[in-house]
Steps between C-alpha positions, in 0.01 A plus 500: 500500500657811357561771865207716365275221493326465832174313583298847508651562168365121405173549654452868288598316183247231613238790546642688188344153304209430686393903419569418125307148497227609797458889452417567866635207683848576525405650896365216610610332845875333465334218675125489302483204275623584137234336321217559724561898609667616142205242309797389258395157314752255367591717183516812712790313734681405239457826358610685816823219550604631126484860609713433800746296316532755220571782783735265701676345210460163651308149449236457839517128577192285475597425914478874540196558342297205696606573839419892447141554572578862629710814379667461861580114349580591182770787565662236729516213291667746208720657739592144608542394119755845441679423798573146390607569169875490373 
């Protein structure tokens, strides 16, 4: 994870996205269910995982993406996947 990258800059990216997919959702509760708060279907996840993929220039795990139900989750299973990276 490059210095400037912290996990509030992660979870602002993460908004960023979820503003672009779900006009109007990106303030929702960091621990509020994704799917159920933001009313993203299946199309609209994959959708928002592009966006933050594009913006982060990485690949979000399959792993990541199932155990993040939450923004909270989410942030921490990318910042987990930037800190393990080579």
């Amino acid at each position: 994870m490059s210095p400037g990258e912290t996990a509030a800059s992660v979870e602002q990216i993460i908004r960023i996205a979820l503003g672009i997919i779900r006009p109007g959702a990106a303030h929702i509760r960091g621990d509020a269910d994704l799917a159920q708060e933001a009313d993203l279907d299946s199309a609209e996840v994959m959708d928002l995982v592009m966006e933050i993929e594009d913006r982060l220039d990485l690949s979000i795990s399959v792993e990541t993406m199932a155990k993040a139900r939450t923004i909270d989750e989410l942030c921490a299973g990318i910042v987990q996947m930037k800190q393990a990276a080579p």
